[in-house]
ROSE-4610 file (N, C-alpha, C; in Angstrom, 1 decimal, always signed):
// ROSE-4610
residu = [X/X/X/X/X/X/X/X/X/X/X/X/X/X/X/X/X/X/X/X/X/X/X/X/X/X/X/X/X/X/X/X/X/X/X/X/X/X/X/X/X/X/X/X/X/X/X/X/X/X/X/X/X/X/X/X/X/X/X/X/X/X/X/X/X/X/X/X/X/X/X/X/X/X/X/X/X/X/X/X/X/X/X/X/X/X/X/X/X/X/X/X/X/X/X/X/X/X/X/X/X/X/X/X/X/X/X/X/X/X/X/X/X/X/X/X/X/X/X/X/X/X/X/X/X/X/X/X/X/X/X/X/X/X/X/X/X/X/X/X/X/X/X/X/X/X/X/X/X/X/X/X/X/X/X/X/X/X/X/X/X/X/X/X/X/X/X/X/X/X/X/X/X/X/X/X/X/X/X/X/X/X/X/X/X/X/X/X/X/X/X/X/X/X/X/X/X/X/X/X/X/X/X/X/X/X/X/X/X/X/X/X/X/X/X/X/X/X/X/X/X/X/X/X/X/X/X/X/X/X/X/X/X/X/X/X/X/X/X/X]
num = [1/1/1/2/2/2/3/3/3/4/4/4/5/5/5/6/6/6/7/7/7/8/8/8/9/9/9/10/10/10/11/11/11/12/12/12/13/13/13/14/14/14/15/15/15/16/16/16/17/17/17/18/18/18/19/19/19/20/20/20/21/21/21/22/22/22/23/23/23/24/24/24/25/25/25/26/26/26/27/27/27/28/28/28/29/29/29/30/30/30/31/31/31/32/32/32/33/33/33/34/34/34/35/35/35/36/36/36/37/37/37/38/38/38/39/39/39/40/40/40/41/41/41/42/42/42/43/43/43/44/44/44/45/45/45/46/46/46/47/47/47/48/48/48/49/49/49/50/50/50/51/51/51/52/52/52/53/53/53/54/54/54/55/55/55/56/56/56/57/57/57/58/58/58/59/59/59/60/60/60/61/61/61/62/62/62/63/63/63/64/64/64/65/65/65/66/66/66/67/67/67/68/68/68/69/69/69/70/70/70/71/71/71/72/72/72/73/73/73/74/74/74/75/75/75/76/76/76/77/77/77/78/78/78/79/79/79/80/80/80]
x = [+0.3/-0.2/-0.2/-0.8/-0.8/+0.5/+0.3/+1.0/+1.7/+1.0/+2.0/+3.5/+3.6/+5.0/+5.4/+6.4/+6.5/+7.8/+8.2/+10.1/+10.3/+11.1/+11.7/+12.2/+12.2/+12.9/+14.3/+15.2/+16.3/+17.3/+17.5/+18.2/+19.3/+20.6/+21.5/+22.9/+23.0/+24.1/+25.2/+26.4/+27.8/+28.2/+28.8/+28.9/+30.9/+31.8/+33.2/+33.5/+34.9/+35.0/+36.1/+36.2/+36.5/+35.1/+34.0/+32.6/+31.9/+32.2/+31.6/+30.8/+29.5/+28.5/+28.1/+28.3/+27.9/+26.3/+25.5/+24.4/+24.0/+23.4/+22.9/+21.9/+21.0/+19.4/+19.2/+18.6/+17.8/+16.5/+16.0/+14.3/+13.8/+13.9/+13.3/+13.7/+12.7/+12.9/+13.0/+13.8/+13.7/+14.6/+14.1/+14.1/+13.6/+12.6/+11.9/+12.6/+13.9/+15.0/+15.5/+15.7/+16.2/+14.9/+13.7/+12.5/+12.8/+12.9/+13.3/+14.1/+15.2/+16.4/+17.0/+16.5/+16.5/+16.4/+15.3/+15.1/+16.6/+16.8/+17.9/+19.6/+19.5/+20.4/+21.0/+19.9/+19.4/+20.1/+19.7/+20.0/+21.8/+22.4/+23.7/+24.4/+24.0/+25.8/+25.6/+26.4/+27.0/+27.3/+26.4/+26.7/+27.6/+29.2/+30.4/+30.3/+29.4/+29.2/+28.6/+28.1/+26.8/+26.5/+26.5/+26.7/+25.6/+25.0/+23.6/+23.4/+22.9/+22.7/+21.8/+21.4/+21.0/+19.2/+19.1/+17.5/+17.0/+18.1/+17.9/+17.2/+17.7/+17.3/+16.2/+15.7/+14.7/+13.4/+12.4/+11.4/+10.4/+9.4/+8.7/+7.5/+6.7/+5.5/+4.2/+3.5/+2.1/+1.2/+1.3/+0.1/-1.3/-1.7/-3.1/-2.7/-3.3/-3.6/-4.9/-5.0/-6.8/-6.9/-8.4/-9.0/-10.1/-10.0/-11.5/-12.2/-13.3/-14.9/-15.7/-16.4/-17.2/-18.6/-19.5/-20.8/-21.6/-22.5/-23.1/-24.7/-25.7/-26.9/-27.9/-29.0/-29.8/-31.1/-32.1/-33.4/-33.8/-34.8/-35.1/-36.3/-37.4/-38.7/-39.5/-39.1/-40.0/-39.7/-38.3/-37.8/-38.9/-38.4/-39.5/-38.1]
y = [+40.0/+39.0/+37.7/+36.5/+35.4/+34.7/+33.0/+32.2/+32.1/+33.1/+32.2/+32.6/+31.7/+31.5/+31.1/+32.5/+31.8/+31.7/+30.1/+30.2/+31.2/+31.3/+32.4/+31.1/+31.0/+29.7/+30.7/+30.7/+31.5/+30.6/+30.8/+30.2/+31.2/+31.0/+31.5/+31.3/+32.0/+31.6/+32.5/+31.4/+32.3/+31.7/+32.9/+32.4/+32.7/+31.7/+32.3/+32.7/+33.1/+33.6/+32.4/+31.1/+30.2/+29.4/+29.7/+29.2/+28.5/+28.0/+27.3/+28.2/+27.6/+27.9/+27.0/+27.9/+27.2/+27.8/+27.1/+27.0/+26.4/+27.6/+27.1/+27.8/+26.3/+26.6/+26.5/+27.2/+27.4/+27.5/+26.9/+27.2/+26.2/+25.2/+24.4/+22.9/+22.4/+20.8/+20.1/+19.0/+17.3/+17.4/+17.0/+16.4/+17.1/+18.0/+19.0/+19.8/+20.1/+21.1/+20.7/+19.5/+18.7/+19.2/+19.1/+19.4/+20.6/+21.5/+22.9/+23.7/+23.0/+23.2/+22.0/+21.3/+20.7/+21.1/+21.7/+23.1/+23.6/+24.4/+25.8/+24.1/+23.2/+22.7/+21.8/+21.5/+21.3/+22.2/+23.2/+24.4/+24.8/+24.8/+25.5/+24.4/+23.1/+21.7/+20.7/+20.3/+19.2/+19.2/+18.8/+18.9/+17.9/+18.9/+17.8/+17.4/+18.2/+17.6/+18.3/+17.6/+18.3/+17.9/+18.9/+18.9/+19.2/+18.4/+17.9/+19.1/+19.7/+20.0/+19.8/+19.7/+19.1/+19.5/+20.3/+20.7/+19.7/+19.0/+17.9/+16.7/+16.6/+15.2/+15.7/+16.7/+17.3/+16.6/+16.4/+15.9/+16.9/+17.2/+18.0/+17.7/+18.6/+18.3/+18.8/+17.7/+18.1/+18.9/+19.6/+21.2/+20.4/+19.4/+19.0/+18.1/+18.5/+17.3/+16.9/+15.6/+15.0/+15.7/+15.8/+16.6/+15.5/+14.9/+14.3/+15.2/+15.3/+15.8/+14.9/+15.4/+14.5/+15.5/+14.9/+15.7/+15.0/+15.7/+15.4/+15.6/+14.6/+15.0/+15.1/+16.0/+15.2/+16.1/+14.8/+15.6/+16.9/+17.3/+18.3/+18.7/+19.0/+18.8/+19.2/+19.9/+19.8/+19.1/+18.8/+17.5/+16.2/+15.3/+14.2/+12.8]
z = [+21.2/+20.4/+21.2/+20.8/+21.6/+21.1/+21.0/+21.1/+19.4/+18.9/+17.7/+17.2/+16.5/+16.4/+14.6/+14.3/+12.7/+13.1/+12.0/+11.7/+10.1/+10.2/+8.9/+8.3/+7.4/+6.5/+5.4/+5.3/+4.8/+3.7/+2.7/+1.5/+1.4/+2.1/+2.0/+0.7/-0.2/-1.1/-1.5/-1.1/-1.3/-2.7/-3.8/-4.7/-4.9/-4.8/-4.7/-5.8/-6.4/-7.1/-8.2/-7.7/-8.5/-8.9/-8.9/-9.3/-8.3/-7.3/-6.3/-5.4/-5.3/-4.6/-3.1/-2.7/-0.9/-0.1/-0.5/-0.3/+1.5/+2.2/+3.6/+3.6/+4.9/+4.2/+6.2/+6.5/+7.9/+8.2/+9.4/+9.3/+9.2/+8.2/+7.2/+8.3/+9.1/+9.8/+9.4/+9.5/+8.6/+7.3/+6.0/+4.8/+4.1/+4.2/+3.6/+2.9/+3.4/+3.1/+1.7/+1.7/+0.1/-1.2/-0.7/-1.7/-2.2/-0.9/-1.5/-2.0/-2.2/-2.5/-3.8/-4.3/-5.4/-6.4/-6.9/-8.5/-8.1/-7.0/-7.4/-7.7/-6.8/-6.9/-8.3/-9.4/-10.5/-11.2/-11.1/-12.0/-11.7/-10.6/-10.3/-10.7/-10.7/-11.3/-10.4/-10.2/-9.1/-8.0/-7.5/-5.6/-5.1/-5.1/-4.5/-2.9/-2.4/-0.8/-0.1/+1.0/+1.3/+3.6/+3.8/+5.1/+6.5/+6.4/+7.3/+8.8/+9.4/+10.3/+11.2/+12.4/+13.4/+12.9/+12.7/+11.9/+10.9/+10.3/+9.3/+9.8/+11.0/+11.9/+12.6/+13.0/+13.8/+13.8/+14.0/+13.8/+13.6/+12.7/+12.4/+13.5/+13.9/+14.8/+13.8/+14.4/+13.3/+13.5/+12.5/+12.5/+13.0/+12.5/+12.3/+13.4/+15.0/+16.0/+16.2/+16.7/+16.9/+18.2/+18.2/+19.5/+19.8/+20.7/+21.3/+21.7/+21.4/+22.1/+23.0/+24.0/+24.0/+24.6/+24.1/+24.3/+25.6/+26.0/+27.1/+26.9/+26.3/+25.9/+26.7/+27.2/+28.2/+27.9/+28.6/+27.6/+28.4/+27.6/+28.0/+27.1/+28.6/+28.5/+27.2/+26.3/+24.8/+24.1/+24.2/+23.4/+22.9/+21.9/+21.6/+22.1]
């Protein structure tokens, strides 16, 4: 196959057995991770703390880059 490349995005949850839930999220670059993880974190209670990983600060790269073209026109004899 060529160049592509998928990340796996992973919502990992430990649930202990005094009620606390420890939720780790992988895959997911930036701040994005908070979007995704807000519904489930809504739903389980109160997030007493919460612990950033280096993927947090990452900078996302953009799917959608500009491409310059440039055309080269030249006549050509039936042309008007």
């Amino acid at each position: 196959m060529g160049g592509l490349t998928v990340n796996l995005e992973t919502l990992e949850f430990v649930i202990y057995p005094d009620g606390r839930v420890k939720e780790t999220v992988t895959g997911i670059v930036g701040r994005s991770c908070q979007e995704v993880t807000a519904a489930i974190e809504a739903e389980l209670g109160v997030v007493l703390t919460q612990q950033t990983t280096s993927e947090f600060f990452a900078q996302t790269s953009p799917l959608n880059q500009s491409v310059q073209q440039s055309q080269t026109l030249s006549s050509w004899p039936g042309g008007s």
